[in-house]
N, CA, C and O atoms as a GROMACS GRO file, in nm:
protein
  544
    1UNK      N    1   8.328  15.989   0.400
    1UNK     CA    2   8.315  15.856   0.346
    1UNK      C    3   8.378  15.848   0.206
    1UNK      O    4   8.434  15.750   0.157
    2UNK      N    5   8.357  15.981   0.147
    2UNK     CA    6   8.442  15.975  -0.004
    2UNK      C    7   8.582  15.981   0.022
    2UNK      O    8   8.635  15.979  -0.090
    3UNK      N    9   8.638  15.985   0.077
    3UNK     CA   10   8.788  16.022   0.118
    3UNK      C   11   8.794  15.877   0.159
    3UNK      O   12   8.876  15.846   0.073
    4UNK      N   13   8.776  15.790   0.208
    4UNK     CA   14   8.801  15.686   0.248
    4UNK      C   15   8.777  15.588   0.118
    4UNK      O   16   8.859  15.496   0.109
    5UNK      N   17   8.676  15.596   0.017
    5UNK     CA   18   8.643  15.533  -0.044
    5UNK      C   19   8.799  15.545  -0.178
    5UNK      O   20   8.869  15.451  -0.217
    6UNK      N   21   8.811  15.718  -0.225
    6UNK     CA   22   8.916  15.738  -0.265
    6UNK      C   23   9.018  15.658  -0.238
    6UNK      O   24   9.068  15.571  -0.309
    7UNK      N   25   9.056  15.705  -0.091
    7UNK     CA   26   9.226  15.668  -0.040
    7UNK      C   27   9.229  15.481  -0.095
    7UNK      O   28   9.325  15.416  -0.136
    8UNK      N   29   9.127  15.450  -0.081
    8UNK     CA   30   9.129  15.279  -0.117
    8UNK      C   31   9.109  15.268  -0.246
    8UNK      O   32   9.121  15.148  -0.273
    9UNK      N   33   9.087  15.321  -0.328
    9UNK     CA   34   9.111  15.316  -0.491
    9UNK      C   35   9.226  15.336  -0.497
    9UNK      O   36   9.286  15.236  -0.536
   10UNK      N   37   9.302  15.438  -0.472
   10UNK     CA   38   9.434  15.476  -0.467
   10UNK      C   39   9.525  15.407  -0.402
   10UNK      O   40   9.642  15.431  -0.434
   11UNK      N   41   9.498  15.296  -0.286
   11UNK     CA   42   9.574  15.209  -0.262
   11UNK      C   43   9.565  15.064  -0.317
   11UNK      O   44   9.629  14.964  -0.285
   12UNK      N   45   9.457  15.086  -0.421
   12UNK     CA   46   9.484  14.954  -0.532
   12UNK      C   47   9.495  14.955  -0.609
   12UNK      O   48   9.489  14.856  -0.682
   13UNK      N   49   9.528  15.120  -0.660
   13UNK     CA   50   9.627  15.122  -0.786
   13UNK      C   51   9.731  15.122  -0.802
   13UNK      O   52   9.788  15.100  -0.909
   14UNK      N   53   9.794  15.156  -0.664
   14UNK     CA   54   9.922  15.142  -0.632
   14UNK      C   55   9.972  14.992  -0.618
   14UNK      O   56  10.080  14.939  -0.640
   15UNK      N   57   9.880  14.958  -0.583
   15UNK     CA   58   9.922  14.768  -0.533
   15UNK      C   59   9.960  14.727  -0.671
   15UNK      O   60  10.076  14.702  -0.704
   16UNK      N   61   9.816  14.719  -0.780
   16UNK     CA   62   9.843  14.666  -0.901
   16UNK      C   63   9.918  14.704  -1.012
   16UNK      O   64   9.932  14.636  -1.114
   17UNK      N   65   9.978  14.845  -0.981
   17UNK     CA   66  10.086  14.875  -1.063
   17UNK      C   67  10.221  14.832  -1.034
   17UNK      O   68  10.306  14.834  -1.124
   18UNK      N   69  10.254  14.786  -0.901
   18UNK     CA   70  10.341  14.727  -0.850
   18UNK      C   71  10.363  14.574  -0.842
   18UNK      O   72  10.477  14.534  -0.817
   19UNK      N   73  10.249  14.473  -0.865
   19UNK     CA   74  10.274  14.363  -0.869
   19UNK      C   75  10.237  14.382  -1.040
   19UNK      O   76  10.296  14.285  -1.089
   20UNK      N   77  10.174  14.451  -1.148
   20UNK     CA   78  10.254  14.469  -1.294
   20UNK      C   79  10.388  14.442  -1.252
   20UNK      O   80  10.433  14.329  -1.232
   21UNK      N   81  10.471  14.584  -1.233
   21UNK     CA   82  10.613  14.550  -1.210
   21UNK      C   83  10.719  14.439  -1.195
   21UNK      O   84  10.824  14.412  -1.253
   22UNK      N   85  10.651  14.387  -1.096
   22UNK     CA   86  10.717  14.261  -1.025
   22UNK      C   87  10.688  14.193  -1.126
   22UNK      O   88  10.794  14.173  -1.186
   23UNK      N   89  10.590  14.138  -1.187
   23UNK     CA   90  10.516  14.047  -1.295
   23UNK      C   91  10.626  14.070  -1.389
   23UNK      O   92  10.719  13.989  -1.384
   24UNK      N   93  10.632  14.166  -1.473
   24UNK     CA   94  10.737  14.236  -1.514
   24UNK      C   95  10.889  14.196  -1.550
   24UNK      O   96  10.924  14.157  -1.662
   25UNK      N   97  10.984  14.214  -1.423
   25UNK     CA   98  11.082  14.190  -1.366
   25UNK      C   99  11.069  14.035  -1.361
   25UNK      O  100  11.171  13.989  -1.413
   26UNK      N  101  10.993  13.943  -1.323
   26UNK     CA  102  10.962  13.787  -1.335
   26UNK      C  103  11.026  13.776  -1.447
   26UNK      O  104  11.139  13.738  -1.476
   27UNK      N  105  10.886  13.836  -1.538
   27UNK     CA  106  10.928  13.729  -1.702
   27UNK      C  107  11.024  13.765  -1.726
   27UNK      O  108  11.089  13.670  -1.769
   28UNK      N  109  11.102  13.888  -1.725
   28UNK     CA  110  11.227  13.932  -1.770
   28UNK      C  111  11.325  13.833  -1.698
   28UNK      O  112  11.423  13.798  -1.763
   29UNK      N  113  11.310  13.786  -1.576
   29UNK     CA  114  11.414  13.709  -1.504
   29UNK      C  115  11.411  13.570  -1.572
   29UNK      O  116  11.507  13.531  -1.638
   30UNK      N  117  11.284  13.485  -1.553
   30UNK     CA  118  11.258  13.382  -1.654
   30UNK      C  119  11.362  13.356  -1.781
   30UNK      O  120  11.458  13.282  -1.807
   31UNK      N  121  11.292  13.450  -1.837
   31UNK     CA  122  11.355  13.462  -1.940
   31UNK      C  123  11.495  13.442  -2.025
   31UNK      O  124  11.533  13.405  -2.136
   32UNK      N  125  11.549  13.494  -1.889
   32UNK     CA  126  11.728  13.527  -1.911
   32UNK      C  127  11.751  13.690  -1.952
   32UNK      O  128  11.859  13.749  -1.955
   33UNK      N  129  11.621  13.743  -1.981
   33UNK     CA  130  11.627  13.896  -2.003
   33UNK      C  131  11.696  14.023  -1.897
   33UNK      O  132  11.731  14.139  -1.919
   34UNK      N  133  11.694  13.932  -1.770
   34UNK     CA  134  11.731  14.072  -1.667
   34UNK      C  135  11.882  14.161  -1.707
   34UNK      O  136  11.924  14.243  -1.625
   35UNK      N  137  11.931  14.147  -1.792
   35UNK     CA  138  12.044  14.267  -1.812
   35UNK      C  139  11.999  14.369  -1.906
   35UNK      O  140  12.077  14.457  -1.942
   36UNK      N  141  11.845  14.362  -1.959
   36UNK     CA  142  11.760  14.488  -2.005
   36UNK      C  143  11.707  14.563  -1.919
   36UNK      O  144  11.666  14.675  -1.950
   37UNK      N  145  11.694  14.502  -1.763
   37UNK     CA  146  11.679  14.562  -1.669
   37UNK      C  147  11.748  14.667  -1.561
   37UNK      O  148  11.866  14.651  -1.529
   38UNK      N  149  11.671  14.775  -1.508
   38UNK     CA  150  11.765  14.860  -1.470
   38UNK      C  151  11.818  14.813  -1.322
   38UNK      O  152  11.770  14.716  -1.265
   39UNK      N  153  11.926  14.895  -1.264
   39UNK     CA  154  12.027  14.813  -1.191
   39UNK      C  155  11.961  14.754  -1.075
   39UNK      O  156  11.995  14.641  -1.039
   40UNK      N  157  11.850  14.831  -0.998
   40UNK     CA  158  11.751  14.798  -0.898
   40UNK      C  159  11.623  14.696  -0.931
   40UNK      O  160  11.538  14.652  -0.854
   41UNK      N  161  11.642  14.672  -1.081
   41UNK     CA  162  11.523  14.544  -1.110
   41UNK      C  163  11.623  14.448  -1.121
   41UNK      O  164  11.594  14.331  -1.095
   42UNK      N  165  11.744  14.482  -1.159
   42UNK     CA  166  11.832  14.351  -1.140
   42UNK      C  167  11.845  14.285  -1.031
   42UNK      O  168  11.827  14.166  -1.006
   43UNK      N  169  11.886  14.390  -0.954
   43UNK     CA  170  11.863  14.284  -0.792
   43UNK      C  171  11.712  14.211  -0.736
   43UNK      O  172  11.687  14.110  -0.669
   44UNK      N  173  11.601  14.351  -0.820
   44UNK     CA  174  11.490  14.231  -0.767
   44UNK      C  175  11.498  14.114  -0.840
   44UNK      O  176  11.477  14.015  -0.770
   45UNK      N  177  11.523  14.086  -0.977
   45UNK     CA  178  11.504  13.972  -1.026
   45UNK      C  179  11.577  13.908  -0.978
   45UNK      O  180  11.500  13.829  -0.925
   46UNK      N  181  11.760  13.845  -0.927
   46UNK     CA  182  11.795  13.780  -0.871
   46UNK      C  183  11.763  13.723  -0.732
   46UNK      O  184  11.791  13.619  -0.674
   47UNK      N  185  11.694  13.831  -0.701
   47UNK     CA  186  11.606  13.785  -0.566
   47UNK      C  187  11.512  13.700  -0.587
   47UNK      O  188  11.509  13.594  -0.524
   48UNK      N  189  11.419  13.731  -0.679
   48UNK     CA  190  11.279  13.660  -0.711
   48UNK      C  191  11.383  13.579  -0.750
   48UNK      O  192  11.441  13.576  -0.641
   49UNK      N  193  11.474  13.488  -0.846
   49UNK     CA  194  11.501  13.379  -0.898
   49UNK      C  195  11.556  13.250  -0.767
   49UNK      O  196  11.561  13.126  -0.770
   50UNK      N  197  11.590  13.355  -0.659
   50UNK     CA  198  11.648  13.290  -0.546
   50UNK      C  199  11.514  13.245  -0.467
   50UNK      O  200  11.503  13.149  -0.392
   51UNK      N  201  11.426  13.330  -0.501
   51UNK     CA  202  11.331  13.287  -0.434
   51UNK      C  203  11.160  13.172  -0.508
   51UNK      O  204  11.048  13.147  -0.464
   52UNK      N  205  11.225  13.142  -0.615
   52UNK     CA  206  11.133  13.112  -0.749
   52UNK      C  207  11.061  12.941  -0.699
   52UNK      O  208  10.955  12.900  -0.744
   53UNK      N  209  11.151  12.860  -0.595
   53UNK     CA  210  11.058  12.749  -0.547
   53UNK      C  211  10.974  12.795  -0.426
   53UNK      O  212  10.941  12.688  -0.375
   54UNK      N  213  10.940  12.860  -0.378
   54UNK     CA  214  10.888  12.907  -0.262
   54UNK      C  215  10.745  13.020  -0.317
   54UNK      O  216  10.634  13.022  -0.263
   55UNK      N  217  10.786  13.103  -0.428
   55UNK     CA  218  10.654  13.202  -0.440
   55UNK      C  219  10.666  13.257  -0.604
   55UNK      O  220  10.665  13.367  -0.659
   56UNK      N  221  10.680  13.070  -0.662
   56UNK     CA  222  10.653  13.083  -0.848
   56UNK      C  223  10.550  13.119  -0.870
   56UNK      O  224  10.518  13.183  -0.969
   57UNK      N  225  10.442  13.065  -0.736
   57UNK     CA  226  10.253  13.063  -0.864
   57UNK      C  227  10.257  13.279  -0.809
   57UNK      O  228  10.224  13.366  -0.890
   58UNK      N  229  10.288  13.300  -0.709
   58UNK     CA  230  10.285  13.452  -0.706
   58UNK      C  231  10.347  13.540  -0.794
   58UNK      O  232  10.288  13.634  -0.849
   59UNK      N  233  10.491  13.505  -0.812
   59UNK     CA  234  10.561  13.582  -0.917
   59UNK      C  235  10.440  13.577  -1.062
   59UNK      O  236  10.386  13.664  -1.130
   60UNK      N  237  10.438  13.409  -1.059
   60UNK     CA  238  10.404  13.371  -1.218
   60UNK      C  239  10.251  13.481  -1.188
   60UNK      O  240  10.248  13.591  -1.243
   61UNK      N  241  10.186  13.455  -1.138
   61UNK     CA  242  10.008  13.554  -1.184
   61UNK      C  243  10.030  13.679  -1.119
   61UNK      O  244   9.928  13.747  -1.128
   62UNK      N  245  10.148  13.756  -1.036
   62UNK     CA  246  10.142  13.884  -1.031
   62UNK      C  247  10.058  13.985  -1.071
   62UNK      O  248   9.992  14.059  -0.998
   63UNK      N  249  10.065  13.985  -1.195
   63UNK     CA  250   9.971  14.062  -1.270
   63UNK      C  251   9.824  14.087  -1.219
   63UNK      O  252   9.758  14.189  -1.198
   64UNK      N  253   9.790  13.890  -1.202
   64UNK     CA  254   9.646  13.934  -1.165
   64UNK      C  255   9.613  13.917  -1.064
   64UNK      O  256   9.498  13.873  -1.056
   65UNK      N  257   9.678  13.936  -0.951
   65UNK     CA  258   9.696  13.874  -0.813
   65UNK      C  259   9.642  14.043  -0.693
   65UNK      O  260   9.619  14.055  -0.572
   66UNK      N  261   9.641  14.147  -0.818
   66UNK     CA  262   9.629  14.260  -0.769
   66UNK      C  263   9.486  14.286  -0.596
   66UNK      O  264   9.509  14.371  -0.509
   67UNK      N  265   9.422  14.240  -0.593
   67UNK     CA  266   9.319  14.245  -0.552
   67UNK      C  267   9.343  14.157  -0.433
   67UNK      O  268   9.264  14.168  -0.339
   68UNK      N  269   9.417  14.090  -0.428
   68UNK     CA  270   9.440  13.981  -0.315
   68UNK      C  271   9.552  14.035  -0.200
   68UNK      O  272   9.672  14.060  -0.206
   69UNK      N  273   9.460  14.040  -0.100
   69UNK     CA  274   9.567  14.077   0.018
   69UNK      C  275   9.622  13.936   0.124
   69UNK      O  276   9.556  13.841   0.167
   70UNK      N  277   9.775  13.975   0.142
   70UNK     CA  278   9.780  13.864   0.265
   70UNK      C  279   9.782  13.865   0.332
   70UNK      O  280   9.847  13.950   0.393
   71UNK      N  281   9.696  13.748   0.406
   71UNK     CA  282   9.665  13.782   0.560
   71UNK      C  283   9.785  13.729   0.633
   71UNK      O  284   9.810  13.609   0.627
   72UNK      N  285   9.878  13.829   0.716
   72UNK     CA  286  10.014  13.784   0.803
   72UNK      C  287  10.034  13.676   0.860
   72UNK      O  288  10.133  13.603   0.865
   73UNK      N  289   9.859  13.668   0.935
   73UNK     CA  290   9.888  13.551   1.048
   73UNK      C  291   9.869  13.396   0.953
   73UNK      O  292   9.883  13.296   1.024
   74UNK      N  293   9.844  13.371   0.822
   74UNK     CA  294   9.843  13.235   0.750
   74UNK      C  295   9.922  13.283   0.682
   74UNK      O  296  10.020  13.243   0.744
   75UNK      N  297   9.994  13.381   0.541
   75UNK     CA  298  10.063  13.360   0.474
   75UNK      C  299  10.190  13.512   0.447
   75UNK      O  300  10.203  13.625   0.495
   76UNK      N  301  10.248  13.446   0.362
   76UNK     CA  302  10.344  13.541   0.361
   76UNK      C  303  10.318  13.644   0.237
   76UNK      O  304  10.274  13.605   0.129
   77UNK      N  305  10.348  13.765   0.262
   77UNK     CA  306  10.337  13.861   0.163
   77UNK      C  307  10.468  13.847   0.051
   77UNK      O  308  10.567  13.917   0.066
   78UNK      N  309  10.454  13.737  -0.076
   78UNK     CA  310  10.620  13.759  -0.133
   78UNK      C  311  10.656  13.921  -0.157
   78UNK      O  312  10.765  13.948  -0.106
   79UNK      N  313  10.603  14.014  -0.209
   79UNK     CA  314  10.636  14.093  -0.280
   79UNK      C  315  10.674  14.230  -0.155
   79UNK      O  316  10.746  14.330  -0.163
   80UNK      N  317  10.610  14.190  -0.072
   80UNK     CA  318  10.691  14.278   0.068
   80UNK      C  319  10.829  14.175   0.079
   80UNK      O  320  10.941  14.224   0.085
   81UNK      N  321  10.810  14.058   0.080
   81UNK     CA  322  10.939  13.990   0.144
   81UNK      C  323  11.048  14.013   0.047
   81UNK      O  324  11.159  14.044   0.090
   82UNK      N  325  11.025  14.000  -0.089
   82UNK     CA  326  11.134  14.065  -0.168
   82UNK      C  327  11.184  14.195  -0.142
   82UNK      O  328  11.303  14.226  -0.138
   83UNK      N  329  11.074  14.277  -0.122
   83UNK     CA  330  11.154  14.416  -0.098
   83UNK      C  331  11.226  14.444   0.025
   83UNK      O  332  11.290  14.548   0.042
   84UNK      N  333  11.219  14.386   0.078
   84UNK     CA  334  11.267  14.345   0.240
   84UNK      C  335  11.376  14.313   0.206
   84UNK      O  336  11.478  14.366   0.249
   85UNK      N  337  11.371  14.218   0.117
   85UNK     CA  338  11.536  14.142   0.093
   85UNK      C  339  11.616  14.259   0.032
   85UNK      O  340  11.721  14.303   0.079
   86UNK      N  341  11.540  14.315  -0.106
   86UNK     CA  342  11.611  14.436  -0.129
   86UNK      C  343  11.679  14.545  -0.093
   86UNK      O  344  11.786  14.594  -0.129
   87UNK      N  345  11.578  14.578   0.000
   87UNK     CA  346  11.604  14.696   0.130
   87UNK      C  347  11.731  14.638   0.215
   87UNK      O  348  11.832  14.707   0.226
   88UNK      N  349  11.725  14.538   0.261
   88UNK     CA  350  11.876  14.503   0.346
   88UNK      C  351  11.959  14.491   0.253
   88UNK      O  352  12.061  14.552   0.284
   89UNK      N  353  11.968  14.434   0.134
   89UNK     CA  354  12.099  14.385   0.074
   89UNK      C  355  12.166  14.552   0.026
   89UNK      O  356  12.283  14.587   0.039
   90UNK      N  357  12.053  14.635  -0.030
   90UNK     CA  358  12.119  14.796  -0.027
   90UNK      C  359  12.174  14.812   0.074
   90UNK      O  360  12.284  14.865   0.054
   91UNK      N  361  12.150  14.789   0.204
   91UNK     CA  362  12.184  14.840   0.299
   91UNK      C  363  12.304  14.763   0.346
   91UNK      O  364  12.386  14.814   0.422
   92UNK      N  365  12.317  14.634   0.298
   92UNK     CA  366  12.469  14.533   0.342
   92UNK      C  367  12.561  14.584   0.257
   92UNK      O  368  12.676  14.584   0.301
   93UNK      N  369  12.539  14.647   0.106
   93UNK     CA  370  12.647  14.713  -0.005
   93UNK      C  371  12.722  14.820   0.050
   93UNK      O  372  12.841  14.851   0.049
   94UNK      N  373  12.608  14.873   0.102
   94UNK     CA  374  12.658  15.050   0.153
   94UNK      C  375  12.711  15.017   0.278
   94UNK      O  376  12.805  15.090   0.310
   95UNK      N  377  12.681  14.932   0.358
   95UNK     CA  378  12.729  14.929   0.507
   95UNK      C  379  12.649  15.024   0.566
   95UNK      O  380  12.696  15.068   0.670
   96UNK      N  381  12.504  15.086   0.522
   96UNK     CA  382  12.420  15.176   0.581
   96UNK      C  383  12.291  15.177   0.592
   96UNK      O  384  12.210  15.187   0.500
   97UNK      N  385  12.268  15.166   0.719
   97UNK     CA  386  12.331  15.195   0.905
   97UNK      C  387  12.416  15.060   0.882
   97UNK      O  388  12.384  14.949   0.837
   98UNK      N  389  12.531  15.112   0.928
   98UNK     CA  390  12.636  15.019   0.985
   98UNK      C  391  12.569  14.876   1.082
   98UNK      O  392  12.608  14.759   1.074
   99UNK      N  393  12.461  14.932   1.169
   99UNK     CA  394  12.419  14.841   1.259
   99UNK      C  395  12.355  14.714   1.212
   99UNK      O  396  12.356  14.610   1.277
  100UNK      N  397  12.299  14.729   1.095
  100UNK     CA  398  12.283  14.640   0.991
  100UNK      C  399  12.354  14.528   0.981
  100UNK      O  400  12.345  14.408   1.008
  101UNK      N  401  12.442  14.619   0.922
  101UNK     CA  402  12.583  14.500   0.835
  101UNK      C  403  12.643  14.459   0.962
  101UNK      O  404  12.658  14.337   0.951
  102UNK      N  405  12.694  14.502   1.097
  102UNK     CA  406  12.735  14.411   1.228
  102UNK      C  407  12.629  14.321   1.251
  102UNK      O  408  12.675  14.221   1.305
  103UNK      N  409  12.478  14.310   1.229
  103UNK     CA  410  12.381  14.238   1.256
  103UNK      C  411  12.427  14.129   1.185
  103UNK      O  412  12.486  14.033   1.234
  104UNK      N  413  12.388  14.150   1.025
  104UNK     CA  414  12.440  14.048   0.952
  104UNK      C  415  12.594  13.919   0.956
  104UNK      O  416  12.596  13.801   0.922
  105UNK      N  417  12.713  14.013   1.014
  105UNK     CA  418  12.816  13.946   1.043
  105UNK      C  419  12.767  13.816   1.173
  105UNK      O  420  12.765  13.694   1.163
  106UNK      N  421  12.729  13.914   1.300
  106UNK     CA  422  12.689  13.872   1.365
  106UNK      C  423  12.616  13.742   1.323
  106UNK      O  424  12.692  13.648   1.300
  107UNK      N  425  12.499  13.721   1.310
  107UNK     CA  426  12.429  13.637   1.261
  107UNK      C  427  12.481  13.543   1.167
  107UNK      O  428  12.414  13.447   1.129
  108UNK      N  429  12.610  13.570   1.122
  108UNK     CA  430  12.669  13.470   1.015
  108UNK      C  431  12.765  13.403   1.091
  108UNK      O  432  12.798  13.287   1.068
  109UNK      N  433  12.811  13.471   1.180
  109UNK     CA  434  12.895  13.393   1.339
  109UNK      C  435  12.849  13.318   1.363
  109UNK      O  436  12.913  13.213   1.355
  110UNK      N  437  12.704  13.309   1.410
  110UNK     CA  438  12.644  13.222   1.420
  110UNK      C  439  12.596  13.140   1.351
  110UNK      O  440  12.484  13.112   1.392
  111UNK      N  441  12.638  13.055   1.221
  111UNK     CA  442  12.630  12.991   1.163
  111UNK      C  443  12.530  13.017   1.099
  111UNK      O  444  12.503  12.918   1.031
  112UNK      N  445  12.421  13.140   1.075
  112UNK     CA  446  12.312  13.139   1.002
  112UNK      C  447  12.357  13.164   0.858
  112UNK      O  448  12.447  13.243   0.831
  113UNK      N  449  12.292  13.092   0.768
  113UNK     CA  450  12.360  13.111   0.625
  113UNK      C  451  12.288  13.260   0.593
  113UNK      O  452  12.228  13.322   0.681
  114UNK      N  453  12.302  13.312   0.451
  114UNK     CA  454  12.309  13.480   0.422
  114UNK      C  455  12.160  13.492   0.443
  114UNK      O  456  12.120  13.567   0.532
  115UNK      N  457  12.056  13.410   0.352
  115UNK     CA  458  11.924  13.378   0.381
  115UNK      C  459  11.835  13.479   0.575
  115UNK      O  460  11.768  13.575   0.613
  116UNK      N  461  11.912  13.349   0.627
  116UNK     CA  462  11.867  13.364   0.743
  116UNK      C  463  11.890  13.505   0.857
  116UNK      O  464  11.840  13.560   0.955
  117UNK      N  465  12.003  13.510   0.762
  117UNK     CA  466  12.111  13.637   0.851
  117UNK      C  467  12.016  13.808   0.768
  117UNK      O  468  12.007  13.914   0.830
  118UNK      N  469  11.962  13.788   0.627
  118UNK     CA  470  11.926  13.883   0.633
  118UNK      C  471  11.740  13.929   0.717
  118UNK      O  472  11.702  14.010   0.802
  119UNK      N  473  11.668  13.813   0.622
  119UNK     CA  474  11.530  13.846   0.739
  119UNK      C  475  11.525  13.715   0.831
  119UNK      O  476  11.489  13.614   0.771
  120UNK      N  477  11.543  13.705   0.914
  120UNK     CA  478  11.551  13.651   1.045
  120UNK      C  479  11.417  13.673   1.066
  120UNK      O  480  11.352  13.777   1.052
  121UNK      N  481  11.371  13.522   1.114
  121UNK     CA  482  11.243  13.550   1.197
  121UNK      C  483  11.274  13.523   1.317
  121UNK      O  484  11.302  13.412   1.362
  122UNK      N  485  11.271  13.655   1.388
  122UNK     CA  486  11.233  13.653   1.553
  122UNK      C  487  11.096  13.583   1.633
  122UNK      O  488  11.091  13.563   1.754
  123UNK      N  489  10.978  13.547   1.522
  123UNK     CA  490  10.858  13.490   1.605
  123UNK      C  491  10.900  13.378   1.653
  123UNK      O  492  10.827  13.333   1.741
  124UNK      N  493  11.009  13.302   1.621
  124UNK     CA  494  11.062  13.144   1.608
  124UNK      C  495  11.102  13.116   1.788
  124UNK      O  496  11.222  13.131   1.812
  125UNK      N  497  11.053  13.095   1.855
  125UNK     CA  498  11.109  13.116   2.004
  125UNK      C  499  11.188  12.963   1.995
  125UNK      O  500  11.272  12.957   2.086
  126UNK      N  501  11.186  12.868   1.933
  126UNK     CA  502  11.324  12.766   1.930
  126UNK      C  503  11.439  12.795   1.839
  126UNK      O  504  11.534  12.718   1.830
  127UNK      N  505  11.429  12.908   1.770
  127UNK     CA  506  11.530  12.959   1.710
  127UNK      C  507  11.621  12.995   1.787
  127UNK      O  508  11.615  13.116   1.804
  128UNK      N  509  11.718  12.939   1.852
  128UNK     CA  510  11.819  12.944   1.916
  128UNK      C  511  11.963  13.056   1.856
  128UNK      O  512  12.051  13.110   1.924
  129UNK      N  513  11.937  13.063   1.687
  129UNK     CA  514  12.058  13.129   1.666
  129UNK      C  515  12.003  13.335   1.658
  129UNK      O  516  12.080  13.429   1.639
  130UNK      N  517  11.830  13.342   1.684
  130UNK     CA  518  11.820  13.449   1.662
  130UNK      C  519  11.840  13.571   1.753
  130UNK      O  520  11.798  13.562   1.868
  131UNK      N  521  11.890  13.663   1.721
  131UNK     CA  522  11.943  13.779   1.763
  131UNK      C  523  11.800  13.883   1.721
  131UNK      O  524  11.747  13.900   1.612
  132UNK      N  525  11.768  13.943   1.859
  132UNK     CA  526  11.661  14.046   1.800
  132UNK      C  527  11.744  14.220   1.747
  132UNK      O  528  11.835  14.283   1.801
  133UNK      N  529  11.691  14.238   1.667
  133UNK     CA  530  11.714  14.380   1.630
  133UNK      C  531  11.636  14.451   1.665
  133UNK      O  532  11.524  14.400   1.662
  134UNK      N  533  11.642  14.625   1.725
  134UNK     CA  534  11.534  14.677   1.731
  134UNK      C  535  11.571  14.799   1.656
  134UNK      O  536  11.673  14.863   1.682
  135UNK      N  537  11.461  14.840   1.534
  135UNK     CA  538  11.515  14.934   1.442
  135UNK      C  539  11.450  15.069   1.508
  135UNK      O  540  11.350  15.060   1.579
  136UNK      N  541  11.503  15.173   1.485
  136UNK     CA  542  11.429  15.236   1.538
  136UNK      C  543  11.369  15.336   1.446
  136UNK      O  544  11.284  15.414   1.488
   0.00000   0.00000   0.00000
């Protein structure tokens, strides 16, 4: 029972040192500060700024938002969805896995703008332009 009680302290210190971060990377973006930032907070902050009408009140209380989990099936996790965005756009620079970046072309064939082409929601069953990926 102590091991369990542990592992969950330890997974909310990890949470709240990470939405610090993000909190972080915000005001610095806000700001106009992100070129004090290092090259991987730069891209998160242009992300968060791309994403700043959709998940401001999250960015903006980050800090104290630590304690709050989201539930999948009502809302969206921003700070997974940023890193999500992060994680592919590394992966569209490098072209690695290649299968990626053909996904992305693909999906831009199809008229999906860059947005859509990188996290695609597959739950959308009238989404007509989506292409499933299966990562393995």
């Amino acid at each position: 029972m102590t091991d369990q009680n542990d592992n969950q302290s330890v997974e909310d210190i990890l949470k709240s040192l990470t939405r610090e971060r993000f909190h972080g990377i915000w005001e610095a973006a806000k700001a106009g500060n992100d070129a004090e930032l290092n090259d991987e907070d730069q891209k998160l902050a242009r992300i968060m700024l791309q994403h700043q009408e959709e998940f401001h009140n999250q960015f903006e209380f980050a800090d104290v938002m630590s304690g709050h989990d989201f539930d999948p099936e009502h809302e969206t996790n921003p700070f997974l969805h940023i890193l999500l965005h992060l994680v592919v756009e590394n992966q569209l620079e490098l072209r690695d896995p290649i299968e990626v970046y053909q996904f992305h072309n693909a999906m831009r064939r199809k008229k999906c703008d860059h947005h859509e082409a990188v996290l695609t929601d597959n739950r959308n069953p009238q989404n007509d332009k989506t292409l499933t990926l299966n990562v393995v």
